[in-house]
MIFILUM-338584 format. One record per residue (C-alpha): residue number from 1; x negated, y, z negated. Coordinates in steps of 0.5 Angstrom, whole numbers. Layout:
residues N
n,east,north,up
NUM,X,Y,Z
...
END
This chain:
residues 250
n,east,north,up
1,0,0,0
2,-2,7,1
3,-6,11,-4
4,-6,18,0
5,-3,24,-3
6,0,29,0
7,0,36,-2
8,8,38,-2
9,11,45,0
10,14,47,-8
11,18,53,-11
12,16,55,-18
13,20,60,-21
14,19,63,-28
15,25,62,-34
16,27,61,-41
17,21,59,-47
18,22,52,-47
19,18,46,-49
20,19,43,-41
21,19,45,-34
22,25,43,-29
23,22,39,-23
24,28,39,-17
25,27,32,-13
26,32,33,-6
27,35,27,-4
28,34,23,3
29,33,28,9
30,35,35,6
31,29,40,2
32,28,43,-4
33,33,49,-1
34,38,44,-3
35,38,46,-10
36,39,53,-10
37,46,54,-12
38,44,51,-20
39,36,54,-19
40,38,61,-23
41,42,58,-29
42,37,52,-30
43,31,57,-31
44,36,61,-36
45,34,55,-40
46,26,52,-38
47,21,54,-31
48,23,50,-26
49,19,47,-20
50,23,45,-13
51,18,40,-9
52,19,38,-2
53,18,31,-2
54,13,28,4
55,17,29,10
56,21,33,9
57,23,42,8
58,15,45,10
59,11,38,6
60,7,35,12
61,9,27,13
62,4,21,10
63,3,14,13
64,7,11,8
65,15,13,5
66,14,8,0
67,18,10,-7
68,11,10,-11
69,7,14,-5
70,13,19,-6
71,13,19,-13
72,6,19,-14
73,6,25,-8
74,10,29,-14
75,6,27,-20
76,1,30,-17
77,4,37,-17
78,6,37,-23
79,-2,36,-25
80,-4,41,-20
81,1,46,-24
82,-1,43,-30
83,5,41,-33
84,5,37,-39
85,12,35,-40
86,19,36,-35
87,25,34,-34
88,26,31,-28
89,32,32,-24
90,34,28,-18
91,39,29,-12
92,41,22,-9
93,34,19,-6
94,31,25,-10
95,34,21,-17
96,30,14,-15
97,23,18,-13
98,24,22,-21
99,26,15,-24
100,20,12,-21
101,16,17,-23
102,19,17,-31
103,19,10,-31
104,11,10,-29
105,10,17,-34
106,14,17,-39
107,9,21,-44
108,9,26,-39
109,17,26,-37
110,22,28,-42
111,27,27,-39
112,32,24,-33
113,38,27,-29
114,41,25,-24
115,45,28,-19
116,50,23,-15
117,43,18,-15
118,42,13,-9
119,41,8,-14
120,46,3,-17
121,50,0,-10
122,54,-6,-10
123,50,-11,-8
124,56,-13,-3
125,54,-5,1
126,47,-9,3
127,51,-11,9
128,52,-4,10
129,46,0,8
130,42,-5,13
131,47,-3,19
132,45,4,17
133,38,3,17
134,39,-2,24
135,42,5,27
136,36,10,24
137,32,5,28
138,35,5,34
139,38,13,35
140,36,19,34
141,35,19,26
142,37,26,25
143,43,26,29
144,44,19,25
145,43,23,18
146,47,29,20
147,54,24,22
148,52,20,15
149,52,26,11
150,59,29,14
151,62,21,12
152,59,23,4
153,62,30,3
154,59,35,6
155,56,40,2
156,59,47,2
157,54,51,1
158,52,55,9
159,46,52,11
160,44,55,17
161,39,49,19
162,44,45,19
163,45,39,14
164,38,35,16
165,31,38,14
166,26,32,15
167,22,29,21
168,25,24,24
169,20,18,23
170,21,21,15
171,29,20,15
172,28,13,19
173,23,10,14
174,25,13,7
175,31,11,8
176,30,3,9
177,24,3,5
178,28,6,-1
179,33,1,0
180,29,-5,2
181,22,-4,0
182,19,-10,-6
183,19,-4,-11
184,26,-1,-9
185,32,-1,-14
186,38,1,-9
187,43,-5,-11
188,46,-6,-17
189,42,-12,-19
190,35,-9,-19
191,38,-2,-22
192,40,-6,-28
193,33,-10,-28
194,30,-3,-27
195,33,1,-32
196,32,-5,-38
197,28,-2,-44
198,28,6,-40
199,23,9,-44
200,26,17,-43
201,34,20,-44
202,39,20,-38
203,44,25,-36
204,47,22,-30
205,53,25,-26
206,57,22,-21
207,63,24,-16
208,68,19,-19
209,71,14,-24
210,69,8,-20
211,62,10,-19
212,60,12,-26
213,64,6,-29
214,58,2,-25
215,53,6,-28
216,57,5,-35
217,55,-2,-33
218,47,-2,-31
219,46,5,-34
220,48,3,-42
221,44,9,-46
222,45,15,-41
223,50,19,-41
224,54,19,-35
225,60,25,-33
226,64,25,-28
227,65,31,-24
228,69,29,-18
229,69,32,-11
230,63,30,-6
231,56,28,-6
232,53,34,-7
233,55,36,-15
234,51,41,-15
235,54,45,-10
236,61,44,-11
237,61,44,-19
238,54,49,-21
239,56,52,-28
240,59,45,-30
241,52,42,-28
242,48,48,-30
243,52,47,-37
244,53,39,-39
245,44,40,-37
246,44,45,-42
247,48,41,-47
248,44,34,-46
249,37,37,-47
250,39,41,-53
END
């Protein structure tokens, strides 16, 4: 597996005197723009970073999307800004590179949110997921990419780009690697396994019932809160996110 760094494209914004920094880790095919609509309520409690994964925004690819490259990629941002305790807050794929990443560097990580996360599927939707993957190969992926998002509930936040902001061979690989890589924790069997004995809190947010009263199942300690609409929570419900974050870390 690759051990390359790449050096990610970042935000870090100033903000509240507290004992951590927020880090922002965007989710499949999208930037660090993603988290503008909650960046200013979250800095009213800690500094915040917002990383552009590999790939992805302004952040050159690398050989690999492999979770622990992509996870390492971020680690080393943190080190570079020297950071020595964050609370690391993902969005979809972006909530599987920080659970990686927490799971790695517990002593660093004081904590983990996640925004409608990627993880824990059925493992009934593997059929699903590899049609997806299948289709990513075959087609254009951003075109692919751009239909998907508009099935999951498109964000309501404009976003003159468009809805993809990643190259296409970095759409491609991380999706079917994050699902299907030895190391991945996609389905609900290997999100179980994974989340056994967490070493740091969890605040997970979902977008309806069902979905959470799964990650009741395999997420046990978190604690999980329900904000239906769409996948992009943080766009649709801000101030509900900005102050159940708030709530959780105090």
């Amino acid at each position: 597996m690759s051990t390359e760094i790449v050096e990610l494209a970042f935000d870090r914004f100033s903000g509240g005197a507290a004992p951590f920094s927020f880090v922002l880790v965007h989710g499949w095919a999208r930037s660090r723009s993603d988290w503008a609509p909650i960046v200013d309520g979250l800095r009213g409690l800690a500094p915040v970073v917002a990383v552009d994964l590999r790939g992805h925004g302004e952040s050159r690819a690398g050989e690999s999307m492999r979770l622990p490259d992509v996870a390492a990629d971020v680690h080393a941002v943190l080190k570079r800004l020297g950071l020595a305790r964050v609370v690391l807050v993902g969005h979809s794929a972006g909530s599987e590179a920080a659970a990686f990443l927490a799971r790695r560097e517990p002593e660093l990580v004081a904590g983990l949110v996640v925004v409608d996360p990627a993880f824990g599927l059925p493992d009934a939707d593997r059929a699903r997921i590899e049609a997806l993957a299948g289709r990513l190969r075959q087609e254009d992926p951003v075109a692919v990419a751009a239909e998907h998002f508009l099935k999951s509930g498109p964000s309501p936040v404009p976003d003159a780009d468009g809805p993809v902001s990643a190259a296409p061979e970095a759409i491609r690989d991380l999706f079917a690697d994050f699902a299907f890589a030895p190391e991945a924790l996609h389905f609900q069997t290997q999100t179980a396994e994974f989340f056994a004995g967490f070493p740091v809190p969890v605040l997970a947010f979902y977008r309806n019932e069902e979905r959470a009263a799964l990650a009741r199942e395999i997420l046990p300690a978190a604690r999980i809160q329900v904000l239906p609409g769409g996948h992009w929570t943080h766009h649709e419900h801000p101030a509900e996110v900005v102050a159940a974050i708030a709530d959780w870390i105090r």
